[in-house]
N, C-alpha and C positions, 0 to 999 in steps of 0.2 A: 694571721701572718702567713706568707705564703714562703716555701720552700723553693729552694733549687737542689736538683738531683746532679749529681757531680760525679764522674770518675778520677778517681786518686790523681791517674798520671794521662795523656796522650795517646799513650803505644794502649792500654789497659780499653780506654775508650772506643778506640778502633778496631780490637779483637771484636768486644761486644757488636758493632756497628757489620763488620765481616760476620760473625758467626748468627745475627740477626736475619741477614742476607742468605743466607745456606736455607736456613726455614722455607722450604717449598708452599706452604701454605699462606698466603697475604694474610688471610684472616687471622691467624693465629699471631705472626708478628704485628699485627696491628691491637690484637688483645694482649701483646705483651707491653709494648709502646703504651698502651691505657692503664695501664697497672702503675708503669712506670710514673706517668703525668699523676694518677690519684695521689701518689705518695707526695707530690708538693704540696697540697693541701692539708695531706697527714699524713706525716711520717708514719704514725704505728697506729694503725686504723682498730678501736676496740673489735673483741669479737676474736680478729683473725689470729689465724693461729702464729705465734713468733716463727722466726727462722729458727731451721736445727741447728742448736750450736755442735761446731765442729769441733775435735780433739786434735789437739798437732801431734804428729806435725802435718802440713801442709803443703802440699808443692802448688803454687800457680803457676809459677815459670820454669823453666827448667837452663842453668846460666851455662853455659862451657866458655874454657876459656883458651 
């Protein structure tokens, strides 16, 4: 079964895609870009180490109004 890797929202997608862009190195955003693609095949690849779970709170955005 193959995956699709998805961003929550639009605006969330476009950060990544802008801050992808900022990486002066091609090679490196393109070894991120492969990371990316691996996880459609496997989301949680044996072996690798889990993501650090975070403690909240958390800010990703920051709202004003």
């Amino acid at each position: 079964m193959k995956y699709e890797v998805k961003f929550p929202t639009h605006s969330i997608e476009k950060s990544f895609e802008k801050f992808l862009l900022k990486i002066p190195q091609r090679n490196t955003q393109n070894k991120i870009m492969q990371a990316i693609e691996k996880l459609t095949n496997d989301p949680r690849p044996f072996g690798k180490k889990p993501f650090k779970k975070l403690k909240p709170p958390i800010q990703f955005y920051k709202y004003t109004a």
